[in-house]
C-alpha positions in Angstrom: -116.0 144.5 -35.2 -116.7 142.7 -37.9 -115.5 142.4 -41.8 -117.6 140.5 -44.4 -115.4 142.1 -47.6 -112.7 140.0 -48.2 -112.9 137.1 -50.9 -110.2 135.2 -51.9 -109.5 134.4 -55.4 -110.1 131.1 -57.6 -112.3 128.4 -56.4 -114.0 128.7 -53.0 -113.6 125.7 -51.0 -114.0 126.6 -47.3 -115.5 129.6 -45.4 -113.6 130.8 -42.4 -114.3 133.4 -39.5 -111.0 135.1 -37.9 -111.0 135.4 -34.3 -108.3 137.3 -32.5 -108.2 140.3 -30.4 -104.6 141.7 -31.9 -106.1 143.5 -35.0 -102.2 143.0 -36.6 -102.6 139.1 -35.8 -105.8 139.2 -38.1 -104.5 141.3 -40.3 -101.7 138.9 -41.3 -103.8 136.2 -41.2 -106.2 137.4 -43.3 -103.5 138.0 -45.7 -102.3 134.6 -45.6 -105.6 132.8 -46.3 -105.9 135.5 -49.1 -102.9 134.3 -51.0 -103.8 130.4 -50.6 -107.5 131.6 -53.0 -109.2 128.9 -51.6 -110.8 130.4 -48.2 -113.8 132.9 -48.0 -113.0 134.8 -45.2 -116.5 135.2 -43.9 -116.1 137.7 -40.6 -113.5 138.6 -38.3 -114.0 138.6 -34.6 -111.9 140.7 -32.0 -113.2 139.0 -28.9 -115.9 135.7 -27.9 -118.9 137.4 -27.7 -118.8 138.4 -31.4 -117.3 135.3 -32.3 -120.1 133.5 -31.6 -122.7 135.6 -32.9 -121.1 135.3 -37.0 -120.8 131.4 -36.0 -124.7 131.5 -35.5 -125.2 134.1 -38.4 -122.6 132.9 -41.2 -121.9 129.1 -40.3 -118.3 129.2 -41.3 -116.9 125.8 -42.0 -113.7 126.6 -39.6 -112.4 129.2 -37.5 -108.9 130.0 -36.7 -109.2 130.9 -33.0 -107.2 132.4 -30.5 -107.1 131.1 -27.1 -105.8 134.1 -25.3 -108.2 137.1 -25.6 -109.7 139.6 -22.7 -113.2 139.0 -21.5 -113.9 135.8 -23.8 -110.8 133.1 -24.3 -111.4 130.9 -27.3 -111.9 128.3 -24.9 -114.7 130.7 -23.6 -115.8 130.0 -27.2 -115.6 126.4 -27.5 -117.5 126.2 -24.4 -120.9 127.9 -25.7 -121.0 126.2 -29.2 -122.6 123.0 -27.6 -126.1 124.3 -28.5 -125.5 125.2 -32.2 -126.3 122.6 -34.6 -123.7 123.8 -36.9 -120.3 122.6 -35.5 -117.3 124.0 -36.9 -114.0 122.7 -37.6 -111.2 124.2 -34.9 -107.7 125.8 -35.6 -106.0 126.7 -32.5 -104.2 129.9 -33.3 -101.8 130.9 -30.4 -98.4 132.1 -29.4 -97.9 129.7 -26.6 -97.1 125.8 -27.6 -98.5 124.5 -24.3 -102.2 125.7 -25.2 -101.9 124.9 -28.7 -101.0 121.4 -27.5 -103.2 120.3 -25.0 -105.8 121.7 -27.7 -104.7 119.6 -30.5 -104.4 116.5 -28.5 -107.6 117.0 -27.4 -109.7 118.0 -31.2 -108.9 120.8 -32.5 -108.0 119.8 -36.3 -104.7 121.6 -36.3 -102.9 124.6 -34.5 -100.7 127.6 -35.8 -98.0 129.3 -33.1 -97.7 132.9 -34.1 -96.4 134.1 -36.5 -98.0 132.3 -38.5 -96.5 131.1 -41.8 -97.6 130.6 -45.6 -96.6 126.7 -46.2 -97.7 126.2 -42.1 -101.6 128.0 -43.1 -101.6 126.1 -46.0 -101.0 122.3 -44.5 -103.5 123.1 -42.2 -106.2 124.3 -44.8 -105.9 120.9 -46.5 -106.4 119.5 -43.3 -109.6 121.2 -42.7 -110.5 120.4 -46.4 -110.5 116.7 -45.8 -112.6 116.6 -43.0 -115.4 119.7 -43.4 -117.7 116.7 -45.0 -117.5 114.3 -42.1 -119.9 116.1 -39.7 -119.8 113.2 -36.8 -115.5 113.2 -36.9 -115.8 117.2 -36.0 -118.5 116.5 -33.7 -116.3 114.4 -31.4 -113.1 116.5 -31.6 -115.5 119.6 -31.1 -116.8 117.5 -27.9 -113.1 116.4 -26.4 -112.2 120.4 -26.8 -115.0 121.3 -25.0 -114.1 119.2 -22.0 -110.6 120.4 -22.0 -111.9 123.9 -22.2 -114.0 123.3 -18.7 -112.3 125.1 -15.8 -110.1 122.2 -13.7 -112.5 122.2 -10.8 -115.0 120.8 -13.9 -112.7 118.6 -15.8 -115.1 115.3 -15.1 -117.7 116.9 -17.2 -118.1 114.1 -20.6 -119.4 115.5 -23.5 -121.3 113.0 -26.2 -122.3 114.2 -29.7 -126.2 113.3 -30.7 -127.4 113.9 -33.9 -131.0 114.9 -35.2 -131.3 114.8 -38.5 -128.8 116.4 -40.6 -127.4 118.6 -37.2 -125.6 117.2 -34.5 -125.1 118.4 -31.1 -122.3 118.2 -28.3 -124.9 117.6 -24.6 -123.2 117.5 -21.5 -123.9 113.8 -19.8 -125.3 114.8 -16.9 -128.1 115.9 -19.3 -128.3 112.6 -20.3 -130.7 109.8 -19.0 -129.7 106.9 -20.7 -127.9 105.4 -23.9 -130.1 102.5 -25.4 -128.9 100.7 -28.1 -131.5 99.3 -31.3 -130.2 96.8 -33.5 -126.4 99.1 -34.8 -128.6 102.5 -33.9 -127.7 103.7 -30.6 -130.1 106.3 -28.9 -129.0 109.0 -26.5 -132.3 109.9 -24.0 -132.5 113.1 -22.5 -135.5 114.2 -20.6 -137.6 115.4 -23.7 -135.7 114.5 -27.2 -134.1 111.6 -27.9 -130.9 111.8 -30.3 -128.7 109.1 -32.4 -125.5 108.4 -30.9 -121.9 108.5 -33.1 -120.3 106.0 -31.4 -120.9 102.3 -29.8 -122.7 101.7 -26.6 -119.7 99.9 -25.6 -117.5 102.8 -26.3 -119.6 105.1 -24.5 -119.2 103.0 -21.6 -115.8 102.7 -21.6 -115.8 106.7 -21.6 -118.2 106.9 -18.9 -116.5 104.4 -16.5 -115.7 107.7 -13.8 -119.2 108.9 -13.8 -122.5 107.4 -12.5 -123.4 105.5 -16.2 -124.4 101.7 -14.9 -124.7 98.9 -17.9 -128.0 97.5 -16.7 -128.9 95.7 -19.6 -126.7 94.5 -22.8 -128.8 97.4 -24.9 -129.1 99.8 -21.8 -126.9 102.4 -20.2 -128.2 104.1 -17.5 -127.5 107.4 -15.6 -128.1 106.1 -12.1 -128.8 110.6 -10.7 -131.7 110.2 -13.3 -133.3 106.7 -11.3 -136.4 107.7 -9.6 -137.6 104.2 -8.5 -136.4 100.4 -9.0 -138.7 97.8 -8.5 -137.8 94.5 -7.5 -139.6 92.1 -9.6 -138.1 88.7 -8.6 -135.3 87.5 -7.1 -133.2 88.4 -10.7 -135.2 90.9 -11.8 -135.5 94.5 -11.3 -137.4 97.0 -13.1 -135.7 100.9 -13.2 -138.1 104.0 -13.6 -136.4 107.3 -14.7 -137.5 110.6 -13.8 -138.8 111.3 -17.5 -141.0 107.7 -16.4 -139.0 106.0 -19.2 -138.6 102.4 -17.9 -136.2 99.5 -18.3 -135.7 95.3 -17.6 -132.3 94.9 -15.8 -131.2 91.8 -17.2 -130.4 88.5 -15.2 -126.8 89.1 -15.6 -126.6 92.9 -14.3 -128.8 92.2 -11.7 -125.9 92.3 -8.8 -125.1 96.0 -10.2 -128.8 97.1 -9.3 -128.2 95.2 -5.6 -124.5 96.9 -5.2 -126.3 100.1 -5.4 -129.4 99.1 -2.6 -126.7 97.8 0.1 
């Protein structure tokens, strides 16, 4: 189901999808953002699956998402938008304060408990109207959602955000062969494409201390499952081959790391 006819009135500032599987609960929340004249209500979704299709088709700027929904949860949803380039911003729309919580804490820009009032809509509207134009800030909470939004057994799972060009996109780390860093640029390799980090090597490091990321160099950070071959080059030096044959110098200094992992 989906409704492209609604347009609210006076200046047009944001476009939103609706996703819940309660017709009433979109109903009323249609109505809401209608009254504030500042939302184009782009599509309404009753469950995941058509969610993400008018993400893909219209690119709203946020969607107001229910977690709870049969077949497809909205964290369902958050899962499979790590291969779009266009990222939306996240309101948590939900009846129960634990989920609406533990999403907020985690990205999502703001979250409604149902029912959902006028002045409540319209704080988090202007919320979402401050940050629609900084594309890296809704990477990262998009990225921290979608861990959350992994099943417990898979809670380990890191997301980083890379960017190509003007489109950014959330990659799973195990995905990831190495961060290098050029100059302030910092480069995230995958086996083919190589993307533009949105944070610091050091901060991906310190994010990455649980998983199998070793600092090998002062502008190298390397995902040890990706190795295929290290050659020792002298008593301090090693040289590291990946599986995609990209190679790296471990320096003097983080040549014990390279020796921990032989003994």
């Amino acid at each position: 189901m989906q409704r492209l006819d609604y347009i609210g009135n006076g200046d047009i500032n944001l476009k939103a999808l609706i996703v819940d599987d309660e017709p009433v609960a979109r109903s009323v929340l249609r109505d809401e953002l209608h009254e504030l004249g500042s939302v184009e209500i782009v599509g309404e979704a009753e469950n995941g699956a058509i969610a993400l299709d008018l993400i893909r088709t219209h690119h709203p700027d946020v969607v107001f998402l229910d977690l709870q929904m049969p077949t497809m949860s909205g964290f369902d949803v958050i899962r499979q938008l790590g291969d779009r380039s266009h990222l939306p911003t996240i309101v948590i729309v939900t009846a129960y304060d634990q989920y609406a919580i533990e999403a907020f804490e985690a990205g999502a820009i703001d979250y409604l408990l149902k029912p959902v009032g006028q002045e409540r809509l319209a704080q988090a509207v202007e919320r979402v109207q401050r940050t629609v134009s900084r594309k890296p800030e809704i990477a990262e909470n998009l990225a921290r959602l979608q861990e959350i939004a992994e099943p417990v057994s898979d809670r380990r799972t890191h997301k980083v955000v890379g960017r190509a060009g003007d489109e950014y996109f959330l990659l799973n780390v195990n995905e990831v062969y190495a961060f290098q860093s050029e100059g302030e640029l910092v480069w995230i390799i995958t086996a083919n494409r190589k993307y533009l980090a949105t944070q610091t090597l050091r901060k991906m490091q310190e994010r990455l201390q649980a998983t199998n990321f070793r600092r090998i160099h002062r502008n190298a950070l390397v995902n040890m499952d990706h190795v295929r071959k290290m050659t020792h080059l002298s008593s301090q030096r090693w040289l590291v081959t990946l599986s995609n044959s990209l190679e790296f110098i471990v320096s003097k200094r983080q040549a014990k790391t390279i020796r921990q992992l032989l003994s």
